[in-house]
C-alpha positions as CSV (number, residue, x, y, z in Angstrom):
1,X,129.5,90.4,52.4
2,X,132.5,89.0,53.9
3,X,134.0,86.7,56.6
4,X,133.6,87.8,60.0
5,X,136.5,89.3,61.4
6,X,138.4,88.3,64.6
7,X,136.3,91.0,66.8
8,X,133.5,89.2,65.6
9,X,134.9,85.6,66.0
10,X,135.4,86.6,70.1
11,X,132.7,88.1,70.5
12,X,130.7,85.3,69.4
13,X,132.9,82.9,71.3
14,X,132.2,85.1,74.4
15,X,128.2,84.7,73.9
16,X,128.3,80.6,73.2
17,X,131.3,80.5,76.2
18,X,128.5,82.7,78.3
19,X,125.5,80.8,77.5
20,X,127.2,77.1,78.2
21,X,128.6,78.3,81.6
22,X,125.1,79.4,82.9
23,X,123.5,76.1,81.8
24,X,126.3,74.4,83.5
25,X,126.1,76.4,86.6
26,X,122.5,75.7,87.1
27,X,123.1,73.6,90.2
28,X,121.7,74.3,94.0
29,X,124.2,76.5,95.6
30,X,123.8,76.9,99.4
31,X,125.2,79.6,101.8
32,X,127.2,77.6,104.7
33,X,125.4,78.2,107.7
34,X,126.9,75.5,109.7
35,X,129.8,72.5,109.4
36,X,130.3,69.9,112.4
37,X,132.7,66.9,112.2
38,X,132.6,64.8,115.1
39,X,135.3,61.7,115.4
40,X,133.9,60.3,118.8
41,X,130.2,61.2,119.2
42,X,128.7,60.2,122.8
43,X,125.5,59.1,121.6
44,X,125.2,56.8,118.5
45,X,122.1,59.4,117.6
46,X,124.2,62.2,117.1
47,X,125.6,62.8,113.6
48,X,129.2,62.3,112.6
49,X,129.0,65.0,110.0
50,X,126.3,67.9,110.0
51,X,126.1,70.2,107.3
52,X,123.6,73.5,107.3
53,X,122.9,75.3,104.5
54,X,120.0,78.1,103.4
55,X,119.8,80.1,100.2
56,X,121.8,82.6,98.2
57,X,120.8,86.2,97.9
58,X,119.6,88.9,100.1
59,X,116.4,88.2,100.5
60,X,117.0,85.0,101.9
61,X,119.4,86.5,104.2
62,X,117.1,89.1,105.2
63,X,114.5,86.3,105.9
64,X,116.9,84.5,108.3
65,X,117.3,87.7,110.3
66,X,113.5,88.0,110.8
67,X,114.0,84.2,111.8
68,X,111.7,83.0,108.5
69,X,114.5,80.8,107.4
70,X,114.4,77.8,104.7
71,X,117.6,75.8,105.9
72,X,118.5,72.6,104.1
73,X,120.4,69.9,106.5
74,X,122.2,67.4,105.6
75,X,124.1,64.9,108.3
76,X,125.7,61.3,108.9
77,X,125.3,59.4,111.8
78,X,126.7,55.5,112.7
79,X,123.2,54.4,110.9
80,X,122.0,56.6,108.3
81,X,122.4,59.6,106.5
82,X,119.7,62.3,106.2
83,X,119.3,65.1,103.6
């Protein structure tokens, strides 16, 4: 049996290059649903930044059109910021 040829050699570094990427990529990933900046807000309640997100996929898409929507918010006003 011999050493693996360069076919073999890529295709292996294809597989480990594959495998690493999806563990790196593991991270929340939110569809932008909504993105406010404000400079001058009127009230000190309303938030500077304002950032609304839901789910990937279909389903979750097909869930906001029914109006069963998981939304994650995330926003700054002059005293705090809220996730």
């Amino acid at each position: 049996m011999g050493y693996p040829g360069y076919i073999e050699l890529l295709v292996l570094l294809a597989i480990c290059f594959f495998v690493v990427w999806r563990a790196l990529a593991r991270s929340p990933v939110l569809v932008l649903r909504r993105f406010e900046l404000r400079s001058h807000p009127q009230k000190t309640e309303t938030p500077l930044v304002e950032i609304v997100g839901r789910n990937p996929g279909i389903i979750a898409f097909m869930l906001t059109v029914m109006g069963l929507n998981d939304q994650t918010t995330f926003s700054i006003n002059t005293f705090e910021v809220e996730y």
